[in-house]
C-alpha positions in Angstrom: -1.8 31.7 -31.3 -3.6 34.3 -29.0 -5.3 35.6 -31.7 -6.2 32.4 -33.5 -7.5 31.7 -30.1 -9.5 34.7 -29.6 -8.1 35.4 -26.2 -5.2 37.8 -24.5 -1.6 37.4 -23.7 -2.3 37.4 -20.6 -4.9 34.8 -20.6 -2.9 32.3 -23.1 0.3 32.4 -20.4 -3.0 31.5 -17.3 -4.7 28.6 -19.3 -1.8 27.3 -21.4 1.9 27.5 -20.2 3.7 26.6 -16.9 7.0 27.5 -16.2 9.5 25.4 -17.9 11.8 22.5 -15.7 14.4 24.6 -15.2 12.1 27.2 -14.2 13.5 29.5 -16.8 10.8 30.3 -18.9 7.5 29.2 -20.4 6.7 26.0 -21.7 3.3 24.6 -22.7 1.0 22.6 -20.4 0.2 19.0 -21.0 -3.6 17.7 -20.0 -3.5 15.5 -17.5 -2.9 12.2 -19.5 0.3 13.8 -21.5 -1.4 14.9 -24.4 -0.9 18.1 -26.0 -3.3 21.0 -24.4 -4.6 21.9 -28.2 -5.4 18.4 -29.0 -9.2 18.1 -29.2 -10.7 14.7 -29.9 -8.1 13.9 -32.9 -7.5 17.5 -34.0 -5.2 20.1 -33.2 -6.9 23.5 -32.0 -4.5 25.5 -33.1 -2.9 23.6 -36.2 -3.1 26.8 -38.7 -0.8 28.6 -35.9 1.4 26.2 -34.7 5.2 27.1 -33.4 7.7 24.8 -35.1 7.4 22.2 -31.8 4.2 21.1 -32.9 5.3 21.0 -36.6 8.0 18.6 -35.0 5.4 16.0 -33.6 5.8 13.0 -33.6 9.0 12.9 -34.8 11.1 14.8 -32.4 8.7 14.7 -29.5 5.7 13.0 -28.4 3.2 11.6 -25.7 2.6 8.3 -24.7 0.0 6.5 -26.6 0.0 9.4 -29.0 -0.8 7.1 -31.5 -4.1 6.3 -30.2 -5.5 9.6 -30.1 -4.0 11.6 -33.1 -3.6 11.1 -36.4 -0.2 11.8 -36.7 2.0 9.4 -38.1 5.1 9.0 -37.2 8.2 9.1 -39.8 11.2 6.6 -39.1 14.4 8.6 -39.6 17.8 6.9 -39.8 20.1 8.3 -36.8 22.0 10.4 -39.3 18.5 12.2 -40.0 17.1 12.4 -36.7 20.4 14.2 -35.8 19.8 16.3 -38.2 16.3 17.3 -37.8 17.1 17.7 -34.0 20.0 20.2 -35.0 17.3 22.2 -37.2 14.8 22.6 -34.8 16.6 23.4 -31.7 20.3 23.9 -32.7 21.2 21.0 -30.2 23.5 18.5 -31.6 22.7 15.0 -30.1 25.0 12.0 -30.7 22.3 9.4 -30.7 18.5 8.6 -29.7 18.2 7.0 -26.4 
């Protein structure tokens, strides 16, 4: 993404990340209303680049209100599904949505 971006290491982990909750490593910043940092207007900045969590949106994580600002649309999966997808993209089995 840095170089997509045009800018350094350095300068992607300043502007874009913050330490995850468990303060055990990096995890993207949100803007100030929840939305992704790369969203810009209804486009993604860095949508030719994007790690597999973005290619995961809106189905396995979102925002609130996403659907106002982004085109996404969101795909109804059947539990059986969902678990799946969820197993894929983090290796985390879940037992049901909450």
């Amino acid at each position: 993404m840095t170089a997509h971006l045009g800018i350094s290491d350095e300068a992607f982990i300043r502007d874009y990340t913050r330490l995850n909750g468990t303060r055990s490593g990096l995890a993207l910043q949100d803007k100030p209303n929840g939305e992704c940092i790369f969203l810009d207007g209804n486009d993604c900045r860095v949508n030719p680049v994007k790690p597999q969590q973005c290619r995961n949106f809106p189905n396995l994580w979102n925002f609130p209100r996403f659907e106002e600002v982004c085109r996404a649309k969101k795909v109804m999966l059947e539990d059986a599904e969902y678990e799946l997808a969820i197993l894929k993209a983090t290796g985390l089995a879940v037992n049901a949505r909450s």
